[in-house]
DOMILUM-252304 format. One record per residue (C-alpha): x, y, z. Coordinates in steps of 0.1 Angstrom, whole numbers, padded with zeros to 4 digits, always signed. Layout:
BEGIN
XYZ
...
***
This chain:
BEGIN
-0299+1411+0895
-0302+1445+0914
-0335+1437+0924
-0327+1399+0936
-0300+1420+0957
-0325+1441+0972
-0342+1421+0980
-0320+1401+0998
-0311+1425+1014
-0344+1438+1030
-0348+1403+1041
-0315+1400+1055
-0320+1433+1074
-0353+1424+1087
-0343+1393+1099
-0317+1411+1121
-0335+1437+1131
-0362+1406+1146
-0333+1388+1160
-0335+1386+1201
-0304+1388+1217
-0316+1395+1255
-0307+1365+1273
-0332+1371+1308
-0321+1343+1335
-0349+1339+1363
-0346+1321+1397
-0363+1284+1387
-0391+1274+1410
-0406+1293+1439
-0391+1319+1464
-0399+1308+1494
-0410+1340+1518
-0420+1339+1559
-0445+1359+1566
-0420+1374+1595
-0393+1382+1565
-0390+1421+1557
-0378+1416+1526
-0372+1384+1497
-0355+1383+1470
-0357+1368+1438
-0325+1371+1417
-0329+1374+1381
-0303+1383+1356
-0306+1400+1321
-0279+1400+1296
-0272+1416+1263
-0259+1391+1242
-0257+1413+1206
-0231+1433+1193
-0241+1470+1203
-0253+1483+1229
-0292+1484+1238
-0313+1506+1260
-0340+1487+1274
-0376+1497+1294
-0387+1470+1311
-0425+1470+1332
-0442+1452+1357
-0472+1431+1358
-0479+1421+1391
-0498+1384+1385
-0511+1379+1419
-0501+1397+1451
-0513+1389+1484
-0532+1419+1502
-0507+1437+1523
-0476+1421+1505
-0458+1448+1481
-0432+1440+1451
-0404+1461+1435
-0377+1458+1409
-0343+1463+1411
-0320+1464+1379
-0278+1481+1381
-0292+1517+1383
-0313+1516+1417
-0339+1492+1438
-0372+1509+1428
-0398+1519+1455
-0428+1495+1450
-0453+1521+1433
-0429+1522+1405
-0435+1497+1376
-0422+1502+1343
-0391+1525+1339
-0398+1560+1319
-0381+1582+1295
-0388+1610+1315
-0368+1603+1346
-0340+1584+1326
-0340+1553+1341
-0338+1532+1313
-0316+1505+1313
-0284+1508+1286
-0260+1476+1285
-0231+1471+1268
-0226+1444+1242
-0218+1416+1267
-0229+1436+1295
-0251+1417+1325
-0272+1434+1349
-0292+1420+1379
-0329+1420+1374
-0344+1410+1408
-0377+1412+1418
-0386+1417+1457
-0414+1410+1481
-0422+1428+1515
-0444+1402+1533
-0456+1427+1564
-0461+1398+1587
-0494+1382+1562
-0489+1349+1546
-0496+1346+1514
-0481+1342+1478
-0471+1361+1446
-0467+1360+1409
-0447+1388+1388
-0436+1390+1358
-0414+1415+1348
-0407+1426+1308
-0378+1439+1292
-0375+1456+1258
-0348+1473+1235
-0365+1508+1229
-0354+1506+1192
-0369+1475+1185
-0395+1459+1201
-0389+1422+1188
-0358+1422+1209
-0378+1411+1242
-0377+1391+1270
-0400+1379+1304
-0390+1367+1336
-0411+1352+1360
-0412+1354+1392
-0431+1330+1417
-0428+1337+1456
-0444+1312+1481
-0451+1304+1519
-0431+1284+1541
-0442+1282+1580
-0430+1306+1603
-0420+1274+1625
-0390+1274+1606
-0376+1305+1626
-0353+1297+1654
-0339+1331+1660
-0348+1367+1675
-0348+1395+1649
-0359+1420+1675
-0326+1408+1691
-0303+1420+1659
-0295+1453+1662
-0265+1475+1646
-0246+1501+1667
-0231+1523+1671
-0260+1543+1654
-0256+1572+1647
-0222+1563+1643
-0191+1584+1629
-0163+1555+1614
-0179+1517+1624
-0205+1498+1630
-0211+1466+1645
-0237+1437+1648
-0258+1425+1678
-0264+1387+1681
-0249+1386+1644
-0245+1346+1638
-0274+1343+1614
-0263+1376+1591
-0240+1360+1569
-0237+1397+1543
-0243+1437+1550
-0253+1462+1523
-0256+1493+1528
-0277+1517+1504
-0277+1553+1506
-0316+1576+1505
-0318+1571+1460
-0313+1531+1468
-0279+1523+1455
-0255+1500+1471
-0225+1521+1484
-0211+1490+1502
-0210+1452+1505
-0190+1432+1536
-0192+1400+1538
-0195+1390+1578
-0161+1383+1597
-0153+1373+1626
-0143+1409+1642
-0174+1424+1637
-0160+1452+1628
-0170+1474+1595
-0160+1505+1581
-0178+1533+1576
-0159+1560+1577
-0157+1570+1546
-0194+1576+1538
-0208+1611+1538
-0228+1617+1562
-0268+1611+1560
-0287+1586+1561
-0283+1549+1546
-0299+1515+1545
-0284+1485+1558
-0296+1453+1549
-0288+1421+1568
-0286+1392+1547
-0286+1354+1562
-0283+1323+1544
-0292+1319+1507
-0296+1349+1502
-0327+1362+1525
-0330+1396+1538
-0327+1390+1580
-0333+1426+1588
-0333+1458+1569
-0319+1491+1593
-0314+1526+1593
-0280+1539+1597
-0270+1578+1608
-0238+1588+1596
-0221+1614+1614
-0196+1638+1606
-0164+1629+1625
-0145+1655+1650
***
């Protein structure tokens, strides 16, 4: 009887320990990109549907990637720069979610002005067991640049430097600002209003990232922002 227990039991126990309980939403057909966009995103999700929480690593594999197009990963800890592709131990950026916890798992593209396409999949898996794991894939195509019927050059935020606000030039298209400091994490999010008017003031001063976001989503314009100590 012991042993019909143990033996259940091992069963039992390796069952669970096979069990996946990452849930890993990806945007459903292709990104569309311009070769004139700076920056598209694709917005993924990853979830942790189990009862404890999991550290995850997750790595890169870059499909296919037109030459002169670059990709990066962002997750709740930071936007990666493009030469990094799996997260690392060593510079603790694994990502830990609570039970119940989502993150965003987004994969960019920076165009440079080439058409082209690309194809990433991205791979996530709990450190302490590595049947708990998931892929996303990401797909990114190429619309025409006819579709454009506005000036980026034209968009400009100022004052810059600025101490307490900024503003928007020729804003109609920008729809969303974030703002991300020098390590790539968001420090704030305004949605567009009709005063054009956003506050700064309390960042400390340095230099940020803001990123002008249109309809649907898709990065307009990314700019760099002085802050500057006020009087």
């Amino acid at each position: 009887m012991k042993q019909t227990l143990l033996l259940f039991f091992l069963i039992f126990s390796i069952s669970l320990s096979a069990q996946v309980t990452l849930k890993l939403t990806e945007p459903t057909g292709s990104t569309t990109v311009l070769a004139s966009d700076d920056d598209i995103t694709a917005k993924g999700f990853i979830k942790n549907e189990a009862e404890d929480t999991v550290t995850l690593m997750w790595k890169r594999n870059v499909i296919e990637l037109k030459d002169g197009w670059e990709t990066a990963v962002c997750d709740k800890n930071l936007c990666y720069i493009p030469t990094y592709g799996e997260t690392s131990a060593a510079d603790g950026t694994h990502l830990v979610l609570a039970p119940g916890e989502e993150s965003n798992f987004d994969v960019h593209v920076y165009p440079d002005g080439t058409e082209g396409f690309a194809i990433v999949e991205v791979t996530a898996t709990d450190i302490t067991n590595s049947d708990n794991t998931v892929t996303g894939r990401f797909e990114f195509n190429q619309m025409s640049t006819n579709t454009i019927n506005f000036n980026k050059a034209a968009i400009k935020i100022y004052p810059n430097p600025t101490v307490d606000f900024i503003s928007i030039s020729d804003a109609d298209q920008v729809e969303r600002l974030i703002i991300y400091n020098i390590v790539g994490r968001p420090v704030k999010i305004f949605d567009a209003n009709y005063m054009n008017h956003y506050d700064v003031m309390d960042l400390p001063t340095g230099m940020y990232l803001v990123r002008l976001m249109g309809e649907n989503d898709r990065t307009i314009k990314t700019v760099r922002l002085s802050k500057k100590r006020g009087a």
